[in-house]
N, C-alpha and C positions, 0 to 999 in steps of 0.2 A: 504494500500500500504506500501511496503516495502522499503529495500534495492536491493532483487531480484528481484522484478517490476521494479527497473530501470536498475539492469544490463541484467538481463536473456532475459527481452520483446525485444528491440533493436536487440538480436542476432541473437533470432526463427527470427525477421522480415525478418531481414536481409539474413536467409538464404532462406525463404519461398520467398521472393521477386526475390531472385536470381534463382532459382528452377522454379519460376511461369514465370519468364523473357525468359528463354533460353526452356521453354514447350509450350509458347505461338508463340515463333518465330518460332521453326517447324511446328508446324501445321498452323502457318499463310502462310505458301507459296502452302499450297492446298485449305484452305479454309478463306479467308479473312476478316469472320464473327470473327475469334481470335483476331483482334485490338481489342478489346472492354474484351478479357478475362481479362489482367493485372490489366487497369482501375477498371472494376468490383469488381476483389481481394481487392486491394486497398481501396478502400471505402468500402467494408464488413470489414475489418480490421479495418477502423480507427470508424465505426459504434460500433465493440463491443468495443476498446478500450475508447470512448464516455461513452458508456453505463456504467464503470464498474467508470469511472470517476463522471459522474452525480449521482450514488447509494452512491459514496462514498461522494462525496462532497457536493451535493444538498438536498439529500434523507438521507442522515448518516445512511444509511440500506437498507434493504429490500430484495426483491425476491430474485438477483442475488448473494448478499451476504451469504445469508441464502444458498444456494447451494452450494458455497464456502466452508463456516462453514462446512457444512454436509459430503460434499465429501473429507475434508481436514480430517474431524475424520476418517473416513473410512480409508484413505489412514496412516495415522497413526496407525491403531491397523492391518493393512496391515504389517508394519516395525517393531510393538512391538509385535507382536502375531498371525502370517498365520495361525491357528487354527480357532483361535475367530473370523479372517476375514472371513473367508470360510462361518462359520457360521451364523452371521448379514448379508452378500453379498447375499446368495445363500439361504437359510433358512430362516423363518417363527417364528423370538426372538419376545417374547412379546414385548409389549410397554415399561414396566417396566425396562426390561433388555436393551433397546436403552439407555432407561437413564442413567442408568448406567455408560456405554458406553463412554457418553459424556465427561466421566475422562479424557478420553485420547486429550484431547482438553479442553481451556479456554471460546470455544464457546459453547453454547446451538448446538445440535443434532435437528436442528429445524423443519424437513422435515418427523421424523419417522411418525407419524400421518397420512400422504396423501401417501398411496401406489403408486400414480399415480408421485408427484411430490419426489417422494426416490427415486422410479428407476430412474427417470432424476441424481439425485447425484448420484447415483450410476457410470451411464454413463460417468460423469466427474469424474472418480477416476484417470483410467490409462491417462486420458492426463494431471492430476495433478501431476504425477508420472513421466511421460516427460518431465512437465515444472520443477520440480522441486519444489511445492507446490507455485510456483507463479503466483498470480491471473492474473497476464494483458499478461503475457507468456500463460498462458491456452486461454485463450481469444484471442490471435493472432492463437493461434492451432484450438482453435473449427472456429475461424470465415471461416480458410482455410476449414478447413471438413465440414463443411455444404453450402462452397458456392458452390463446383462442382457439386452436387444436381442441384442448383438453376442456373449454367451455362448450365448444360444438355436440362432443362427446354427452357432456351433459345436459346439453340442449335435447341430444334422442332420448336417452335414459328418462325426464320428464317428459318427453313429448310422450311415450311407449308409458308410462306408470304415473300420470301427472299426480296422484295425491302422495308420492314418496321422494317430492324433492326435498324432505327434511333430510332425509336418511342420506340421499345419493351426494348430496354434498357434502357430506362427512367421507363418503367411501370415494370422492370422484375429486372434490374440493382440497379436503382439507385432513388429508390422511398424512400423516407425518412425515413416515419414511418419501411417499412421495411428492410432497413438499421440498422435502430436504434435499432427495437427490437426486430430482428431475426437474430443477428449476434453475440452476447457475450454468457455466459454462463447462459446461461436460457431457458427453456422447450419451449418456443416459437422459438427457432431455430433448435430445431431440430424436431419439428412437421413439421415447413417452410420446410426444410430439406427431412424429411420423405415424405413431399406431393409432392413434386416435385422430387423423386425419385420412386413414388410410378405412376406416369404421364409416367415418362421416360421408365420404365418395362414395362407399358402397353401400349404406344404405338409403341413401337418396336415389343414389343412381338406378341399382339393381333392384331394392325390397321395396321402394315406394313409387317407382318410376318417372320419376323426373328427369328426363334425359337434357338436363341442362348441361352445356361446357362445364363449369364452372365445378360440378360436382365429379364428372368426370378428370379433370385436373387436377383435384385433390386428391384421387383413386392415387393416378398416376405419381404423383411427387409422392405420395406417401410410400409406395414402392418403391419405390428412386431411391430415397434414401434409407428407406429398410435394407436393400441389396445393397447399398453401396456402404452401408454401415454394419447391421448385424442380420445378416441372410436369413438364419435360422427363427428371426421372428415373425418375420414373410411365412414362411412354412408351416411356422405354428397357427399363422391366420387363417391359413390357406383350410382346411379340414373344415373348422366351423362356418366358414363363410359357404362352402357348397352346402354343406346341411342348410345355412338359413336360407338360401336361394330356392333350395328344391324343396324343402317344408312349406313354404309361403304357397308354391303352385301346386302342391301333391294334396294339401289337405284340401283343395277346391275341388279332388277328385270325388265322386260320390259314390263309387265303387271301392267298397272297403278293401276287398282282396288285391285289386289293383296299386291300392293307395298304400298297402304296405307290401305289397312288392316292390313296386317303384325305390320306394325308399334305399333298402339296402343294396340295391341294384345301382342307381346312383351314387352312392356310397364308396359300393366297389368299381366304379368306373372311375370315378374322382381319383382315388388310391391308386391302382392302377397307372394314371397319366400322371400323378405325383411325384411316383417312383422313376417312373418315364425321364418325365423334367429334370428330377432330379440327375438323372442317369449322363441323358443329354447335356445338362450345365457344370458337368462335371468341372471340368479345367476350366472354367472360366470364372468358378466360384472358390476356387486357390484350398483355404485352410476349411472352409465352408462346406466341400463337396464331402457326400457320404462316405467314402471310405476314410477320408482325413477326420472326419467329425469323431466316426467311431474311433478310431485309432489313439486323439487323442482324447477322448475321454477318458478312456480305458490309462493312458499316459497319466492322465491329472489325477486319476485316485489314486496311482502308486505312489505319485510325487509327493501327496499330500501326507504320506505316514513317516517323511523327513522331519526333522527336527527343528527346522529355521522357522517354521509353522507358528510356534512355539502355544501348542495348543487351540491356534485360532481356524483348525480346520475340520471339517465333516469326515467320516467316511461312509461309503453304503456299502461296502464290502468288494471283494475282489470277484472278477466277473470277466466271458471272452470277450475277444473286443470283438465281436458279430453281432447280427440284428438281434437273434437268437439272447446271445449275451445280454446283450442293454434288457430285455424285456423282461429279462430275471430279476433287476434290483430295480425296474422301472416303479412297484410301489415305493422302496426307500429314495427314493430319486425325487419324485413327485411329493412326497411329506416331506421330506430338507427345504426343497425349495417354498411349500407354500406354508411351514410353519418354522422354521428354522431361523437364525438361533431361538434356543429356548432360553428361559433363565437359569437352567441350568450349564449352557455354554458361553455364558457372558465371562468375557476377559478385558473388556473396558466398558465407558461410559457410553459410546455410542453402539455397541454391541448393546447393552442393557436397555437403552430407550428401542431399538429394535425387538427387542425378545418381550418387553410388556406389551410392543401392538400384536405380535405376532400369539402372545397368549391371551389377547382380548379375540384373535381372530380364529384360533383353536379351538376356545371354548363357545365361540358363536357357533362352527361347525360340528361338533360335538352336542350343541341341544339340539341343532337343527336333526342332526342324525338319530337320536335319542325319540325326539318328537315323532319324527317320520318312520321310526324303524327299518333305518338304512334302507331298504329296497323302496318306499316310498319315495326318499330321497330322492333318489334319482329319475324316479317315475315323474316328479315331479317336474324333471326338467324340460320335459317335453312341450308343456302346459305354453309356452308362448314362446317363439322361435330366434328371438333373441338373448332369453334366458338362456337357449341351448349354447347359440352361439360362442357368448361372453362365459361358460363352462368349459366348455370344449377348448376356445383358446387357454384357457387358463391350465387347465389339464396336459394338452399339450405342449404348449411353455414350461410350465414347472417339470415336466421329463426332459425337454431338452435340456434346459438350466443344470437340473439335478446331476444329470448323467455326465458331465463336464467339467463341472465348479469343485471345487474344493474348499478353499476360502470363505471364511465368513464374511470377511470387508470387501470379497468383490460379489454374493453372494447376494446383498442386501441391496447392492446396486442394481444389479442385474432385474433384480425381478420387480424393478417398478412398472415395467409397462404394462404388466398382467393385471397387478394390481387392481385398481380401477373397475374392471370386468368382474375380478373374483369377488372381491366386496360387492359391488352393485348386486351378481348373483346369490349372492347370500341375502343381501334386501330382499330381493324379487321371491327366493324361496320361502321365508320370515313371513311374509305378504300372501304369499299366495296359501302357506300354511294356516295361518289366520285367517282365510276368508272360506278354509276347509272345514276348519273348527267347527264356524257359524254355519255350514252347508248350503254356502253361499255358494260355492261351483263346485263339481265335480269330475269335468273335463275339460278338455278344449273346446269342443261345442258350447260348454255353456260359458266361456270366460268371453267377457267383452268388457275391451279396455275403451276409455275413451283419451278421444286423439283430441291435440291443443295445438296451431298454429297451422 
């Protein structure tokens, strides 16, 4: 932190607050779900401004720093030499020649190595250029750009369940972990970011038919930069998003036997051209493609039983590195990730405030399952085809995460962008449980939600 961290951040606030103040009061007089935008703002701001405070002060480094560094060089041989930026930005310099590079800076260029985590600096150039090269000024700027993503998101969740935007902005809003570490300037907010723009395109686009540009655009950019950042959460969406496509047209079939054949038959044709894709994107997706995925997974659980760890990591046991394999710890896999750390694996303060949300989130799935006698549970997911959806990604994310991570501290990062879905789905189940009780519905035939906007 600077001098311009204290004068520049205060300013952007100051005008983004003013800007978000008199955007939310228009639209609050047609749609009153907007009280809740400001707030929202608000706390994703003061999330990344946390964020950038705790790396610096707690941490003396790390991730979000190291992006900083990288994006500040960049933006530097940007002002001493448009040539040579063109070239490092857009082009394919060796590794040798980044270093180089680093002249132009007192920092290490620490990011050229991960093609996946440079484009991320990359991405914070031009808003470093905005702020002025001031770290907690860019960090007020991304928090605003990545949270209208994440309002949008919220925008469907009440538009799909209007009497539960209490609930959904706790689970969508103002959930901690994802506060924390999908609001500053680090690839985990703008994957958060990307996944819930990448929701908003598709369900405008495909589930409600609006074939506007616009929604289509957002499909696409949220792809973009899923692929160009973490692959494997493209894939995780991929599964639930054919389910909620083919649900929406199968249940309008009035042929029962039809209507659940269809189902699984789509299912397996989806799967099928998955693997397909997958097979086909092989080398173009580097450390991403299936045989590298599994390979190193299977690599990170052995690594993880070294000792430099120094306690801060999971194991789900030893397992082949084939499909086969992963499928065998795919339940320890999928519980690490969607409940892990517990309080029983806290080794610091910010391990500890993750392990109390994650045991508030345990013990809500835990009555839910109790109430429903587990196979209700999941019967129940059927009941509206977005609940499926924001299930299924969740499910599948928490295995791929699982089956990879080791770490606690990258562990809690990683799994923000699920988040969101998995908590809303617990609302949605909570909800639709209580309206069971009362024998208010008892199928999907009889659930009818009403729509707002």
């Amino acid at each position: 932190m600077d001098i311009f961290d204290i004068l520049l951040a205060p300013i952007y606030l100051c005008v983004i607050i003013a800007i978000a103040y008199k955007y939310s009061s228009n639209k609050l007089k047609k749609n009153p779900v907007y009280k809740y935008f400001l707030p929202g703002l608000t706390v994703k701001i003061i999330g990344a401004i946390s964020l950038g405070l705790v790396y610096s002060f707690y941490y003396t480094g790390g991730d979000t720093i190291n992006y900083y560094n990288t994006s500040k060089t960049l933006l530097n041989i940007f002002l001493d030499d448009p040539d040579t930026f063109y070239y490092v930005y857009f082009e394919k310099p060796s590794v040798s020649e980044y270093y180089l590079l680093s002249s132009y800076t007192s920092e290490f260029n620490y990011w050229v190595n991960d093609k996946y985590a440079y484009f991320v600096a990359k991405c914070f150039v031009p808003i470093l250029l905005i702020a002025g090269k001031s770290y907690m000024a860019a960090a007020v700027i991304i928090a605003t750009i990545c949270y209208m993503p994440v309002w949008w998101l919220f925008l469907i969740f009440t538009r799909e369940f209007p009497t539960l935007e209490s609930q959904f902005k706790w689970a969508i809003l103002f959930t901690p972990s994802v506060v924390f570490w999908g609001s500053g300037m680090m690839k985990d907010s703008i994957t958060l970011a990307s996944t819930c723009l990448y929701v908003h395109g598709f369900y405008w686009f495909f589930t409600q038919r609006r074939f506007k540009i616009k929604y289509l655009i957002a499909l696409l950019i949220g792809v973009f930069f899923l692929v160009s950042i973490k692959p494997y959460i493209l894939f995780a969406l991929l599964p639930g998003s054919m389910l909620w496509f083919v649900t929406l047209r199968v249940v309008k079939i009035k042929n029962t036997f039809l209507k659940f054949a269809l189902i699984p038959a789509f299912l397996g044709l989806g799967l099928l051209l998955g693997v397909y894709i997958l097979g086909q994107l092989g080398d173009s997706l580097g450390a991403y493609s299936m045989e590298k995925v599994i390979g190193t997974a299977s690599g990170a659980q052995q690594d993880l039983k070294q000792s430099y760890y120094g306690g801060n990591s999971f194991n789900i046991g030893d397992y082949e590195p084939t499909p086969m394999g992963l499928l065998s710890v795919s339940h320890k896999a999928i519980f690490a990730t969607l409940f892990r750390p517990t309080v029983l694996d806290v080794r610091n303060i910010v391990m500890f405030v993750s392990a109390l949300e994650n045991t508030f989130i345990l013990g809500f799935c835990l009555y839910l399952l109790f109430k429903l006698k587990v196979f209700r549970f999941f019967g129940l997911i059927t009941l509206h085809p977005m609940l499926m959806f924001s299930f299924i990604f969740s499910i599948f994310f928490a295995f791929s995460v699982g089956v990879s991570i080791s770490n606690f501290g990258t562990l809690v990062r990683l799994k923000i962008p699920f988040m969101p879905f998995f908590l809303s789905s617990l609302v949605i189940m909570n909800y639709f449980l209580n309206l069971t009780r009362k024998n208010k519905i008892k199928n999907i035939a009889d659930l009818k939600i009403q729509k707002v906007g």
